[in-house]
PyMOL commands that place a pseudoatom at each C-alpha (Angstrom):
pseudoatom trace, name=CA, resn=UNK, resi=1, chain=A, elem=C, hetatm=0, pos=[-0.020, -7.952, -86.690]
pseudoatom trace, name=CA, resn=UNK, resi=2, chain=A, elem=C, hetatm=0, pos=[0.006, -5.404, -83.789]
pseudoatom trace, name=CA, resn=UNK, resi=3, chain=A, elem=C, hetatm=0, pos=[1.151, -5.284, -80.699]
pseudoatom trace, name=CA, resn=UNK, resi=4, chain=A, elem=C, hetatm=0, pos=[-1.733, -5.264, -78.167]
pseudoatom trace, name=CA, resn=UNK, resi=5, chain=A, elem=C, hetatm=0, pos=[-1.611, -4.507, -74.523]
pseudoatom trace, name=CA, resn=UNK, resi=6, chain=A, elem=C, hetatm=0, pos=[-4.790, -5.165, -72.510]
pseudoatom trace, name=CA, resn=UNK, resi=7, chain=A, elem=C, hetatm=0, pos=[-5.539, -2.304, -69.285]
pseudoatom trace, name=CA, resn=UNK, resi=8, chain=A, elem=C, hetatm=0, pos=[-4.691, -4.213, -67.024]
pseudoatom trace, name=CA, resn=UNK, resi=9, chain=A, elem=C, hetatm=0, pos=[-1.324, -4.896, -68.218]
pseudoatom trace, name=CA, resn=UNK, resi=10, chain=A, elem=C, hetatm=0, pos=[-0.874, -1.529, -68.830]
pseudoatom trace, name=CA, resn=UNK, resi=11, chain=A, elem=C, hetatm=0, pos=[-1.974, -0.487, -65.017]
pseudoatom trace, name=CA, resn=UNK, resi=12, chain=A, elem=C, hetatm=0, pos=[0.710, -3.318, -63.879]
pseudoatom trace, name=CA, resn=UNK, resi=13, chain=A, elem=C, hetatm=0, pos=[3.464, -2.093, -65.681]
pseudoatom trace, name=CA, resn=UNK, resi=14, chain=A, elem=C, hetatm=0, pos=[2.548, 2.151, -64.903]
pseudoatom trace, name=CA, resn=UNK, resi=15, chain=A, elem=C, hetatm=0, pos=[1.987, 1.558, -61.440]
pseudoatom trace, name=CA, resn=UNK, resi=16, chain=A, elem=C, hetatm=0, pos=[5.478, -0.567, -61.323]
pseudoatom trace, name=CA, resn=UNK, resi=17, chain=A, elem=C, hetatm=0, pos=[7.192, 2.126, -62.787]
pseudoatom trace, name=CA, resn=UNK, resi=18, chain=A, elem=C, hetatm=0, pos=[5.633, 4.158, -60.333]
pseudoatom trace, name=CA, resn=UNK, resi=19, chain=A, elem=C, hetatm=0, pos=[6.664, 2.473, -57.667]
pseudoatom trace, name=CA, resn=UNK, resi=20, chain=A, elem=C, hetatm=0, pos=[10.550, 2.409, -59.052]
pseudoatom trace, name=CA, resn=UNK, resi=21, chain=A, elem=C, hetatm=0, pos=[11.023, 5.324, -59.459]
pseudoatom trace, name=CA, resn=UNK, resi=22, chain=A, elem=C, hetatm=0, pos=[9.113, 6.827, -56.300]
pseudoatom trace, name=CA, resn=UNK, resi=23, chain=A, elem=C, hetatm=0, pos=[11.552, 4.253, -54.469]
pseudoatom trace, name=CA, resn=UNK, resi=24, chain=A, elem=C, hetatm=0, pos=[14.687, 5.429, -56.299]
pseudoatom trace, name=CA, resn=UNK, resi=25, chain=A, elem=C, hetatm=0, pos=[13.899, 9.396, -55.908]
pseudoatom trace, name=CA, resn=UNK, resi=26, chain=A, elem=C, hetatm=0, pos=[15.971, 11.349, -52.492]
pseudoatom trace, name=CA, resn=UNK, resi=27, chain=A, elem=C, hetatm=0, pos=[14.383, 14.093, -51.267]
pseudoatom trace, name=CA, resn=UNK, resi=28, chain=A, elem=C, hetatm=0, pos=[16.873, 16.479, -52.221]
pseudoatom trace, name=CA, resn=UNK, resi=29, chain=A, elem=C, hetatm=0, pos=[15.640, 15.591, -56.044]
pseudoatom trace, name=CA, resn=UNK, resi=30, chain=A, elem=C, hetatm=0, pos=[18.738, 13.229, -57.152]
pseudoatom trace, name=CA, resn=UNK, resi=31, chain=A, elem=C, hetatm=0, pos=[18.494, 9.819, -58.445]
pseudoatom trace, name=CA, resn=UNK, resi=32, chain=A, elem=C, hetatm=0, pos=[19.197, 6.768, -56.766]
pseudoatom trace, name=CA, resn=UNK, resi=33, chain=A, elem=C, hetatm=0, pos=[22.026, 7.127, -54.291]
pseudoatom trace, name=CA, resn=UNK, resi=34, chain=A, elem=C, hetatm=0, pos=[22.705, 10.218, -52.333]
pseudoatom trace, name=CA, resn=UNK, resi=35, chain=A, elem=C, hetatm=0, pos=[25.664, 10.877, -53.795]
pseudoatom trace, name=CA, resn=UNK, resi=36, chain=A, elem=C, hetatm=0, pos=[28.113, 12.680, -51.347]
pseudoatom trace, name=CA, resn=UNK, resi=37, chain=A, elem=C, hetatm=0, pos=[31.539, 15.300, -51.999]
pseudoatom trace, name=CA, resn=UNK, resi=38, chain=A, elem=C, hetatm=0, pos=[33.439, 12.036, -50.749]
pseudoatom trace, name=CA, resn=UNK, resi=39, chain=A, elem=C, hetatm=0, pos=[31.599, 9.822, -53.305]
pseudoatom trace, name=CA, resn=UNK, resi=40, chain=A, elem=C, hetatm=0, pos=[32.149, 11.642, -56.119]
pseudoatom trace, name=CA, resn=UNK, resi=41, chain=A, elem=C, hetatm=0, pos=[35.963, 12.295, -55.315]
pseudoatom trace, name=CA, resn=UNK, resi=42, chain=A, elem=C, hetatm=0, pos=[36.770, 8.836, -54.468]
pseudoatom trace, name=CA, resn=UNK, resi=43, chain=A, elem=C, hetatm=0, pos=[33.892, 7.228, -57.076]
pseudoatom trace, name=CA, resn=UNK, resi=44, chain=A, elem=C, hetatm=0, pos=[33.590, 3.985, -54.572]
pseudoatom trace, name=CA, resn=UNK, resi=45, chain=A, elem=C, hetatm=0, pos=[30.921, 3.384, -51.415]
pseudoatom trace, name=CA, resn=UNK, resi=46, chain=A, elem=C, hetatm=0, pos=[30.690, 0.867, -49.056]
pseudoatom trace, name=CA, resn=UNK, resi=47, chain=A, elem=C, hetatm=0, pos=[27.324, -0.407, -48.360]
pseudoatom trace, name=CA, resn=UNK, resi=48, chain=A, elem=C, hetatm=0, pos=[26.563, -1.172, -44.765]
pseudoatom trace, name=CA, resn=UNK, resi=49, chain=A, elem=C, hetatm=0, pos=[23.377, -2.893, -44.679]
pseudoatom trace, name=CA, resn=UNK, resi=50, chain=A, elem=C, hetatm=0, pos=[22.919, -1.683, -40.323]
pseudoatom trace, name=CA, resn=UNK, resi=51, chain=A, elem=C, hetatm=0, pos=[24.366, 1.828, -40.033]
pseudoatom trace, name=CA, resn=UNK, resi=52, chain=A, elem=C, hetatm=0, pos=[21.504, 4.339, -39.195]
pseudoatom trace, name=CA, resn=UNK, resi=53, chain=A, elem=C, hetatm=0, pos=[18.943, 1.812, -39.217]
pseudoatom trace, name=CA, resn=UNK, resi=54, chain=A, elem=C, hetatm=0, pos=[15.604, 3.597, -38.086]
pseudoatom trace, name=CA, resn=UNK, resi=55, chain=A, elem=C, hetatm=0, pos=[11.896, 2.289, -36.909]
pseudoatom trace, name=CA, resn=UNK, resi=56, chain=A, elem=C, hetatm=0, pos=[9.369, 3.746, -38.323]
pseudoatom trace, name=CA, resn=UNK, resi=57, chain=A, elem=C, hetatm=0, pos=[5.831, 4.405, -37.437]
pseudoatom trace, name=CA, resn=UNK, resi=58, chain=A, elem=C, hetatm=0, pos=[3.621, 3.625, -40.523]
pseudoatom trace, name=CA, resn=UNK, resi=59, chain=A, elem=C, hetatm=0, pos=[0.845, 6.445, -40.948]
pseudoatom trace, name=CA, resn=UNK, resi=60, chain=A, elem=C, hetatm=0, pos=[3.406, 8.458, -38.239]
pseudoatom trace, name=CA, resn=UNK, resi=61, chain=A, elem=C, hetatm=0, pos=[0.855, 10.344, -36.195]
pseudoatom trace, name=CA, resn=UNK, resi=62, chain=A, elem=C, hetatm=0, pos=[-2.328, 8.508, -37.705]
pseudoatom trace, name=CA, resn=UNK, resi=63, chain=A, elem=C, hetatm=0, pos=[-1.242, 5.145, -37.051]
pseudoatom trace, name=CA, resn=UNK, resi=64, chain=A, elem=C, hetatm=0, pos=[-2.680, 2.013, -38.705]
pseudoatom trace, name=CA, resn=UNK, resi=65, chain=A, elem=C, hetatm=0, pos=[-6.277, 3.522, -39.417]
pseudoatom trace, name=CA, resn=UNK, resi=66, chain=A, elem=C, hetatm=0, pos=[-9.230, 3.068, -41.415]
pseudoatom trace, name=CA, resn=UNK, resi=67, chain=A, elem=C, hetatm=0, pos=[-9.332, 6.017, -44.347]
pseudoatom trace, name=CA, resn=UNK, resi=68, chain=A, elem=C, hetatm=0, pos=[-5.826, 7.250, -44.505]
pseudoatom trace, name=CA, resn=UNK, resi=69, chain=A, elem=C, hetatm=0, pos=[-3.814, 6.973, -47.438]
pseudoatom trace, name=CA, resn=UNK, resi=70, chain=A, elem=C, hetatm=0, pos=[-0.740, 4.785, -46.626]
pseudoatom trace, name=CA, resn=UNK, resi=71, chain=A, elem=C, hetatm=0, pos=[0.446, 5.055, -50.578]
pseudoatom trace, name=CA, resn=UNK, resi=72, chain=A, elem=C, hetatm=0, pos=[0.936, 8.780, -50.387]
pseudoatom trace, name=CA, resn=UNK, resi=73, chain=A, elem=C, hetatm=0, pos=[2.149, 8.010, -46.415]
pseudoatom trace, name=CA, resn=UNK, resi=74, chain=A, elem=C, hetatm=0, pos=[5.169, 6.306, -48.019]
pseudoatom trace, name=CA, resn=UNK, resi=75, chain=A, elem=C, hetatm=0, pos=[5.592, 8.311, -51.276]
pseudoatom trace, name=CA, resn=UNK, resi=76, chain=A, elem=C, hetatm=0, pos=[6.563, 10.996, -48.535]
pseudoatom trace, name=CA, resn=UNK, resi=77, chain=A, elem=C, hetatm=0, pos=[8.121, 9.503, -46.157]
pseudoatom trace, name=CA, resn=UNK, resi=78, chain=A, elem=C, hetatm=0, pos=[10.436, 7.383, -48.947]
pseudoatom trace, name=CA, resn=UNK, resi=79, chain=A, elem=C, hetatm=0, pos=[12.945, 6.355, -49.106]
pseudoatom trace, name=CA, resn=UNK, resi=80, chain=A, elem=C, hetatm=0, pos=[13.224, 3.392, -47.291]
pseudoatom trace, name=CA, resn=UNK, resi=81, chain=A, elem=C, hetatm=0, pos=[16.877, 1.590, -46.495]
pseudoatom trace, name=CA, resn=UNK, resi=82, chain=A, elem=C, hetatm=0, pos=[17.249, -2.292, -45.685]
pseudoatom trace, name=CA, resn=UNK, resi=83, chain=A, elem=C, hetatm=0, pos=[17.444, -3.114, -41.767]
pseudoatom trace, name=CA, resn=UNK, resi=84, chain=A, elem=C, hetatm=0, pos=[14.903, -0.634, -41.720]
pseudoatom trace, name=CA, resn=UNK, resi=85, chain=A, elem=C, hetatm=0, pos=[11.854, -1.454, -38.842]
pseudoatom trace, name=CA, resn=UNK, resi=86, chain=A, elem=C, hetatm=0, pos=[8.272, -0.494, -39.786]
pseudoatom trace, name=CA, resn=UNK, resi=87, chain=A, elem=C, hetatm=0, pos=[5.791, -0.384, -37.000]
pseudoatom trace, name=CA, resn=UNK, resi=88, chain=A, elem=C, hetatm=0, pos=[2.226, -0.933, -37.696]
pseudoatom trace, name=CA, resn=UNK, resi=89, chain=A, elem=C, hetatm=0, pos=[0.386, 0.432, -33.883]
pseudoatom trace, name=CA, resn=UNK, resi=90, chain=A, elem=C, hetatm=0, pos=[-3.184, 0.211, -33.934]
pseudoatom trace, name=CA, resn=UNK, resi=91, chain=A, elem=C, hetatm=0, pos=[-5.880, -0.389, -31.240]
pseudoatom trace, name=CA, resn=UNK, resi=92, chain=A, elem=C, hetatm=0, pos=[-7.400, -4.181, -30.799]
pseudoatom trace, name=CA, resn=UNK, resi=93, chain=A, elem=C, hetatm=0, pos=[-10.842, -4.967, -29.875]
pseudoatom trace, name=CA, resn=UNK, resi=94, chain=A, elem=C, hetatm=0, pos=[-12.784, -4.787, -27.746]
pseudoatom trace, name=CA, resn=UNK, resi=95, chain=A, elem=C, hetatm=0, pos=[-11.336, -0.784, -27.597]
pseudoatom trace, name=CA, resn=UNK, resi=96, chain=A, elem=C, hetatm=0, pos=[-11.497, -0.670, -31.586]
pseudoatom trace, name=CA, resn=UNK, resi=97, chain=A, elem=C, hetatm=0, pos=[-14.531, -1.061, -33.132]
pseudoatom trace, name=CA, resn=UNK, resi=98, chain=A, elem=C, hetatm=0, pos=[-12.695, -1.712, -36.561]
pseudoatom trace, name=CA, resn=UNK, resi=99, chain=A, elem=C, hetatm=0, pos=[-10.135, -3.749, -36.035]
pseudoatom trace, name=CA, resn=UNK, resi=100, chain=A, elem=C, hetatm=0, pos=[-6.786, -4.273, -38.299]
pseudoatom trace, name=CA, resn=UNK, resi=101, chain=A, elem=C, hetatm=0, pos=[-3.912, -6.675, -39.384]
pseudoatom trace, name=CA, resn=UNK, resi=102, chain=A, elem=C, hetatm=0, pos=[-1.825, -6.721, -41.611]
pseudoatom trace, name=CA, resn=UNK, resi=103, chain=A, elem=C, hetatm=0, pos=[-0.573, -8.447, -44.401]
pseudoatom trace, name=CA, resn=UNK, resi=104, chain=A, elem=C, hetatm=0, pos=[2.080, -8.910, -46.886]
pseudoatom trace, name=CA, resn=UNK, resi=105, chain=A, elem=C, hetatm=0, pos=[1.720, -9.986, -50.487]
pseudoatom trace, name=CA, resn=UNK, resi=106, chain=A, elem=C, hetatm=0, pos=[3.775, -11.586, -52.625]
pseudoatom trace, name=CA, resn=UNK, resi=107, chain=A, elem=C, hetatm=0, pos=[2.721, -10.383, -56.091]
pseudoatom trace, name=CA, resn=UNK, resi=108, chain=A, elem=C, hetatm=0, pos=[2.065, -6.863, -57.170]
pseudoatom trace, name=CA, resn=UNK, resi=109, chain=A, elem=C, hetatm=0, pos=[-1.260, -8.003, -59.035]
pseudoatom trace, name=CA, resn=UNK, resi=110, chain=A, elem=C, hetatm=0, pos=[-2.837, -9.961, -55.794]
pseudoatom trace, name=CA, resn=UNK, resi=111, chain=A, elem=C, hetatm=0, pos=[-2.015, -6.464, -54.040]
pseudoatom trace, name=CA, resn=UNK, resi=112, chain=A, elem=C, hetatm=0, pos=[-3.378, -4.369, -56.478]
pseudoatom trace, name=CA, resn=UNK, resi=113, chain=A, elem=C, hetatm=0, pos=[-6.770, -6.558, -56.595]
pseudoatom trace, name=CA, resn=UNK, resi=114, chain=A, elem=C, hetatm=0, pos=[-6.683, -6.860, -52.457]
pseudoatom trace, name=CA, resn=UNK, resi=115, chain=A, elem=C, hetatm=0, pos=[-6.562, -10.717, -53.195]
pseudoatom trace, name=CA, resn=UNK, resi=116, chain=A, elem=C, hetatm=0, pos=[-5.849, -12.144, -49.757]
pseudoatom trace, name=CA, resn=UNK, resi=117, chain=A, elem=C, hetatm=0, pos=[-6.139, -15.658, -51.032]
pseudoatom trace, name=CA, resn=UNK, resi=118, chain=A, elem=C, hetatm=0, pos=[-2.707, -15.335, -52.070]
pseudoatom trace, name=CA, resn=UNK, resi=119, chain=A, elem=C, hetatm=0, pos=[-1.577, -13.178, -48.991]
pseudoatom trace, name=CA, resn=UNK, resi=120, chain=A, elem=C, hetatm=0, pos=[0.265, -14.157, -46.198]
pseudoatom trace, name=CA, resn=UNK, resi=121, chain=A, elem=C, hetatm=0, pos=[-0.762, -12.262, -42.276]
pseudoatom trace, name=CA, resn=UNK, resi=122, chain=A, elem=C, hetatm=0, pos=[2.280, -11.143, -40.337]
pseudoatom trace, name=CA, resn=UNK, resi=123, chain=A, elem=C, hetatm=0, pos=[0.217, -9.246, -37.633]
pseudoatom trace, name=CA, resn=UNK, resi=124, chain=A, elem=C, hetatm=0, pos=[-3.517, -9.890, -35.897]
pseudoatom trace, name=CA, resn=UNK, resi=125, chain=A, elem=C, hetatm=0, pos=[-5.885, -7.920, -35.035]
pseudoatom trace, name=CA, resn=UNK, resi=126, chain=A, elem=C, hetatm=0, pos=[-3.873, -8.114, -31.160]
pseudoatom trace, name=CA, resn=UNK, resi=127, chain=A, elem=C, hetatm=0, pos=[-0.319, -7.566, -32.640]
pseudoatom trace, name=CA, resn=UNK, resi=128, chain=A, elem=C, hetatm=0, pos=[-0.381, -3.735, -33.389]
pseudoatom trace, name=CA, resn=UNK, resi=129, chain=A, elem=C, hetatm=0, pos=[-1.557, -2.897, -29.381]
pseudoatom trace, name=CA, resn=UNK, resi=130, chain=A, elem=C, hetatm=0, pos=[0.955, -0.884, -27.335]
pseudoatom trace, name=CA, resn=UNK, resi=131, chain=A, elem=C, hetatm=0, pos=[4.873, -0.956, -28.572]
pseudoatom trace, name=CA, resn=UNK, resi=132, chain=A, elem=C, hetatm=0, pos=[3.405, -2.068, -32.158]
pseudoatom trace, name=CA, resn=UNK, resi=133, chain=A, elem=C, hetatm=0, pos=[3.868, -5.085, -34.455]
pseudoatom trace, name=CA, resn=UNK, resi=134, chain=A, elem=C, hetatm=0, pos=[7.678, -4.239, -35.827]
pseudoatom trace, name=CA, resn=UNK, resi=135, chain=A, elem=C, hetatm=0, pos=[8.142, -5.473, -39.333]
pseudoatom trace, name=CA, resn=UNK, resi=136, chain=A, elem=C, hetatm=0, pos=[12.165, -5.855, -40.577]
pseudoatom trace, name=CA, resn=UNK, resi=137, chain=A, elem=C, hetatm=0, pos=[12.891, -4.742, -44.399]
pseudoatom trace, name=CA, resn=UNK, resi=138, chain=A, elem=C, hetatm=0, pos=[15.518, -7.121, -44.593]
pseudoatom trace, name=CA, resn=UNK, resi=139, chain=A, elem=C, hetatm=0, pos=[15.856, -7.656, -48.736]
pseudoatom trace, name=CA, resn=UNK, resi=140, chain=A, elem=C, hetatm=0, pos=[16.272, -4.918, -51.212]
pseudoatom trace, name=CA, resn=UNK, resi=141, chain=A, elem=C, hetatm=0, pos=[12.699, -6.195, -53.191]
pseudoatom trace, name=CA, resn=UNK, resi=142, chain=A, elem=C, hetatm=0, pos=[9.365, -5.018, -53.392]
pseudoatom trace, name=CA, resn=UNK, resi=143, chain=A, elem=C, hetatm=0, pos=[7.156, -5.201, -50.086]
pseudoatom trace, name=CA, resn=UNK, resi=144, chain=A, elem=C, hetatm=0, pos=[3.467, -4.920, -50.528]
pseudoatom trace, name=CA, resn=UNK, resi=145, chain=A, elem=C, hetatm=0, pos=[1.454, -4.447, -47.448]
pseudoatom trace, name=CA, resn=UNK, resi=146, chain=A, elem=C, hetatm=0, pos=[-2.321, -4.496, -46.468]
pseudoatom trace, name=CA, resn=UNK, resi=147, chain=A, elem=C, hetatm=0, pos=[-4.832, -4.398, -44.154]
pseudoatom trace, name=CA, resn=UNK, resi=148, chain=A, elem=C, hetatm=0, pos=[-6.985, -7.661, -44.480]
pseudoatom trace, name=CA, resn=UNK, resi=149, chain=A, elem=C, hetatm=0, pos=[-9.518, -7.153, -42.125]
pseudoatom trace, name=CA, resn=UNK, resi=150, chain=A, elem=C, hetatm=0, pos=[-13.372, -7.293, -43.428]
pseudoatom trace, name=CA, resn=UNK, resi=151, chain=A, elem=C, hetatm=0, pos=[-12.229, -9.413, -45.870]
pseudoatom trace, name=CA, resn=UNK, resi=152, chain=A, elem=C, hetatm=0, pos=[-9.956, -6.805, -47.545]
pseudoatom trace, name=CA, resn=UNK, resi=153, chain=A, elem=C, hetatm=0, pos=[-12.614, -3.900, -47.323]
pseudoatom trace, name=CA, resn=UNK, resi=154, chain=A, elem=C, hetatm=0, pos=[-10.070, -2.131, -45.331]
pseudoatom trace, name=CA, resn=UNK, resi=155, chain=A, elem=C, hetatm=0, pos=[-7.517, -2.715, -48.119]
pseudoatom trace, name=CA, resn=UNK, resi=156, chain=A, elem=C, hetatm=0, pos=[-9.836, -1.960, -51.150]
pseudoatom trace, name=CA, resn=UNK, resi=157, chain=A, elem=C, hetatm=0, pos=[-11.735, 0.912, -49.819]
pseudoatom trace, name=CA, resn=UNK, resi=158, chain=A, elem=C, hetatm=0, pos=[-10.143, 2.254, -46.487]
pseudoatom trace, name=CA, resn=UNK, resi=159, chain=A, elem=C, hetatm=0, pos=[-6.693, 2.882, -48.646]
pseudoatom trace, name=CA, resn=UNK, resi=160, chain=A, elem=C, hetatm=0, pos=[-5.133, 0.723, -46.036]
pseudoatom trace, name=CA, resn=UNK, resi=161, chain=A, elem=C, hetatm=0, pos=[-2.058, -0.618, -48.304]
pseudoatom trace, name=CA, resn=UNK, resi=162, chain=A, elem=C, hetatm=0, pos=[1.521, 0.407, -49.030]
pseudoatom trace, name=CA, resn=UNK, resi=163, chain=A, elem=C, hetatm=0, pos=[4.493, -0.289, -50.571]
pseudoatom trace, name=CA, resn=UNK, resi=164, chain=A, elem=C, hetatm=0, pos=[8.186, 0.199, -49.993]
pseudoatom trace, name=CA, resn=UNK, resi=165, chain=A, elem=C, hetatm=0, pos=[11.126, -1.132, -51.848]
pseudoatom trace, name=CA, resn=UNK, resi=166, chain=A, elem=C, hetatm=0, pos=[14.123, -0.820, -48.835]
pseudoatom trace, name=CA, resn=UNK, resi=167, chain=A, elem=C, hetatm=0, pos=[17.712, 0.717, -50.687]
pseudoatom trace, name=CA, resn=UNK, resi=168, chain=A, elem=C, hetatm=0, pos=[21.382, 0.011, -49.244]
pseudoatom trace, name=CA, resn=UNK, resi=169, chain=A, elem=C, hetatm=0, pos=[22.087, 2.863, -47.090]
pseudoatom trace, name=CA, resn=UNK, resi=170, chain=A, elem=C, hetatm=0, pos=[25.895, 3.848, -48.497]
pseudoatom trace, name=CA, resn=UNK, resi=171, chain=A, elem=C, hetatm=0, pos=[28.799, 5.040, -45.663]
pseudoatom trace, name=CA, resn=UNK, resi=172, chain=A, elem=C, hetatm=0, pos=[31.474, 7.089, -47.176]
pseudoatom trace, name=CA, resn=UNK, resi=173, chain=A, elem=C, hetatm=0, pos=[34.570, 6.692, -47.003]
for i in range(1, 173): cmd.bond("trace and resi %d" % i, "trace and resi %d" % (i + 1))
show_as sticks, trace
zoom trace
């Protein structure tokens, strides 16, 4: 006997380790952590769940649109720290012809498939108007976020999904 894997499960697990380590990367190319002179002297942190919290524009200049790629939006602009604020702006009707929302999954596969039988809407199509619809990362698990509008259309084909998996932010002593 074997061990067989179908390609689905394969996709599941790739794109989850994806995900990992895109979340654990810096920018400055070091694992996890940005390890500081004063960490590595002292070998102890103190996490502080608030310090340097920041809000965040999702898309930045592009906003919550049809046809941008929010994947490679957060790949970029990762990582992401707990009591972080994402704000999803976009235009509601009558000004926007397509309108958005957004939604948040609770299962990588449902998000993967666009499934928003399973998902749960944080934000109508009125929410993201004017200061935004402000989201709160306030757990250090996996967020998975979508537009559900056209029933998921915008999710599937407009590349209108994300996610982020928030870190501690670390103060130094």
């Amino acid at each position: 006997m074997g061990f067989k894997i179908s390609a689905g499960g394969l996709l599941v697990a790739m794109l989850t380790a994806t995900m990992f380590a895109v979340n654990m990367a810096n920018k400055n190319g070091q694992f996890g952590f940005n390890y500081t002179d004063g960490f590595s002297k002292f070998g102890h942190y103190h996490p502080n769940k608030t310090q340097n919290s920041k809000k965040i524009i999702v898309g930045g200049s592009e906003l919550w649109r049809f046809g941008f790629n929010y994947t490679d939006w957060a790949i970029k602009n990762s990582p992401f720290f707990l009591n972080d604020t994402l704000v999803f702006k976009y235009e509601s009707p009558p000004n926007n012809t397509r309108p958005h929302s957004v939604y948040i999954f609770s299962k990588l596969n449902n998000f993967l498939n666009c499934s928003l039988t399973k998902a749960t809407m944080v934000a109508s199509v009125t929410q993201g108007a004017g200061q935004g619809f402000e989201f709160v990362l306030k757990k250090s698990k996996p967020y998975y976020f979508a537009c559900g509008e056209s029933n998921g259309i915008h999710c599937k084909l407009g590349q209108m999904k994300f996610s982020v998996v928030p870190k501690f932010r670390c103060r130094y002593p």
